[in-house]
C-alpha positions in Angstrom: -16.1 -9.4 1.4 -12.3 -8.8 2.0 -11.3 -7.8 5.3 -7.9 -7.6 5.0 -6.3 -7.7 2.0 -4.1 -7.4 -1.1 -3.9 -5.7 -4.3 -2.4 -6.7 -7.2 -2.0 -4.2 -10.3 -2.8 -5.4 -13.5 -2.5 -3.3 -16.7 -1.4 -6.1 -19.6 -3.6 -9.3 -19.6 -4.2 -9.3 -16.1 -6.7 -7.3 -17.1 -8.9 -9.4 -19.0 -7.4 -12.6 -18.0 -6.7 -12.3 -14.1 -6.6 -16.2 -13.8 -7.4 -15.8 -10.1 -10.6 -14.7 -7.7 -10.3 -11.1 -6.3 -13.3 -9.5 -3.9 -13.4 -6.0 -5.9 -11.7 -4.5 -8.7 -11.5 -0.5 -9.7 -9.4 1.5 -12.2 -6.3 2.7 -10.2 -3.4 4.8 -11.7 0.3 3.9 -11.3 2.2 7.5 -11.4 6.0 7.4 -12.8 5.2 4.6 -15.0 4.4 3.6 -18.9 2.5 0.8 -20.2 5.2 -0.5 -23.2 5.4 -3.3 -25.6 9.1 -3.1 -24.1 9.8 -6.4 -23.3 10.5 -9.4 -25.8 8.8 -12.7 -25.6 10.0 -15.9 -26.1 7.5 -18.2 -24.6 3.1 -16.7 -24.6 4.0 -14.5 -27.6 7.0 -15.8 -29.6 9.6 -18.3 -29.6 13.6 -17.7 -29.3 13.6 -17.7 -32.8 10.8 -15.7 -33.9 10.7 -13.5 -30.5 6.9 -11.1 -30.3 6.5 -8.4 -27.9 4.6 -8.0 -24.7 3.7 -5.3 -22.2 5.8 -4.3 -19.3 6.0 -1.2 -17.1 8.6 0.5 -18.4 9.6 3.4 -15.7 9.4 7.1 -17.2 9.3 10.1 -14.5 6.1 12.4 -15.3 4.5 9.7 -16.8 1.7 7.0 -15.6 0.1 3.7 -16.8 -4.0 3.2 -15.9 -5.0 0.0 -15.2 -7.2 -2.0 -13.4 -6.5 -2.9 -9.2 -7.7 -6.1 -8.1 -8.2 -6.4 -4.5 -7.9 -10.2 -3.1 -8.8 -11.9 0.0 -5.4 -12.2 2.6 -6.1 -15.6 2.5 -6.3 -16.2 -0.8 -2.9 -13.9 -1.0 0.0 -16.4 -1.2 -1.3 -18.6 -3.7 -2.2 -15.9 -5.9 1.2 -14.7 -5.2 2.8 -18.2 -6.3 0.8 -18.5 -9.4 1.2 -15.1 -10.9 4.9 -15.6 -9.9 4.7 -18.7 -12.3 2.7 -16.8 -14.4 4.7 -13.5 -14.9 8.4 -14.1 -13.4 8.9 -17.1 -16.4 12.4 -15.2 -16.4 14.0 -12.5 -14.7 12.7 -9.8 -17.2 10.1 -8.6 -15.0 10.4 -7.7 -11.2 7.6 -8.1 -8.8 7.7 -4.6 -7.2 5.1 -3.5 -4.3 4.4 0.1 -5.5 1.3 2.8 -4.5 -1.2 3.5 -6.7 -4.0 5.6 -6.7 -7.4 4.3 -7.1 -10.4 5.9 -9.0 -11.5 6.8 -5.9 -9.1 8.8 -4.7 -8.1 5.9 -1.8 -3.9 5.1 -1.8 -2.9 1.3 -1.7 0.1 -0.4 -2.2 -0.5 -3.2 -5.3 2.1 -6.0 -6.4 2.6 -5.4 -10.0 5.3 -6.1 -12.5 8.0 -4.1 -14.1 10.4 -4.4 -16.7 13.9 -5.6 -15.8 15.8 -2.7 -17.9 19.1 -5.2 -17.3 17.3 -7.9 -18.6 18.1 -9.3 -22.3 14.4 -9.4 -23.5 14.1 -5.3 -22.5 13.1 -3.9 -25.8 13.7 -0.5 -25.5 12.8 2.7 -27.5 11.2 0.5 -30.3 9.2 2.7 -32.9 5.2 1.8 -33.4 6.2 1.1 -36.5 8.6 -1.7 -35.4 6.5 -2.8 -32.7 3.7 -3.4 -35.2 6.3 -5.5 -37.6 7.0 -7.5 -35.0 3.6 -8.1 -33.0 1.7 -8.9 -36.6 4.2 -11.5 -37.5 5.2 -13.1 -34.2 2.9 -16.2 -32.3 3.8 -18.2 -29.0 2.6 -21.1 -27.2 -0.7 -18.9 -26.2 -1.9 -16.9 -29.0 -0.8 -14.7 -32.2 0.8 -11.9 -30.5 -1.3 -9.5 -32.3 -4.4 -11.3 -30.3 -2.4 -9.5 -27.0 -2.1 -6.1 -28.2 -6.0 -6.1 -29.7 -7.4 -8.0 -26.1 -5.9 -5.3 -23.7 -6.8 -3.3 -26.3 -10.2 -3.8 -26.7 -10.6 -4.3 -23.0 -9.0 -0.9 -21.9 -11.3 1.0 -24.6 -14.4 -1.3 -22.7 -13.1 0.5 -19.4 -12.7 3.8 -20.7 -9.3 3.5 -20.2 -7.1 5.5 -22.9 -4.3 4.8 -24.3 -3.3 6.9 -27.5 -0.4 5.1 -28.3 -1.8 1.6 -27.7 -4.6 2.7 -30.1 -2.3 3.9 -32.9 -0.4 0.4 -32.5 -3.4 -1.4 -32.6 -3.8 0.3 -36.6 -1.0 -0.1 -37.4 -0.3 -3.7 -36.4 -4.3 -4.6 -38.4 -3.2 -2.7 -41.4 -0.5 -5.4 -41.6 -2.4 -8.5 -40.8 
């Protein structure tokens, strides 16, 4: 059991690939922020040449992004920290913010999550589905095709009840061309 702790905010792979033990988890929302295929990949899910796309939290006012909160052991805290920093900061496109969200149980925490750079060169913004699903059915990095991403968080939001309209419609999209 965690006594004092941390929360990290997953809403991409984290959260069916956390790569790291956590006490508890629970479906948290993050207010003021979308879940995008906004950022470009050139290293899990494309090369420089053939770049894919991968989620980030892109900030849009009104908005919010559900996800899924992990809450890890203080003393476990730093060398989560250090690997999903060599996990997730593999450039400077993303930004390791320390933001509240709300979780499913109506308790505020602050989490460590990560947001798109919008100065960044591999911000992707304002793509259409339509685009996004060219790219993402074509495109395949060091880790998996990049359509394997999109259909894993996916899959794994529908499993949490989790929905995300848009995600779904990409999803379709992005099969019908595979």
């Amino acid at each position: 059991m965690c006594a004092k702790n941390i929360w990290i905010f997953g809403y991409g792979s984290l959260i069916w690939q956390p790569g790291f033990q956590f006490c508890h988890s629970e479906i948290a929302r993050l207010k003021d922020y979308k879940r995008s295929f906004c950022m470009w990949s050139i290293h899990y899910r494309g090369t420089p040449k053939h770049m894919g796309l991968v989620l980030a939290l892109d900030n849009e006012p009104r908005s919010y992004c559900d996800g899924l909160a992990f809450k890890v052991d203080e003393d476990n805290a730093d060398n989560i920290l250090a690997y999903l920093r060599k996990r997730e900061l593999i450039s400077d496109a993303y930004l390791e913010v320390k933001i509240d969200i709300e979780l499913n149980s109506g308790r505020l925490v602050s989490a460590y999550t990560y947001v798109i750079n919008c100065n960044h060169e591999q911000y992707a913004k304002d793509l259409s589905i339509k685009i996004q699903a060219d790219i993402i059915s074509l495109a395949v990095g060091i880790n998996e095709p990049n359509s394997d991403y999109l259909f894993n968080v996916t899959k794994y939001l529908r499993d949490l009840k989790i929905e995300d309209p848009e995600l779904e419609e990409l999803s379709n999209k992005t099969l019908s061309r595979i």
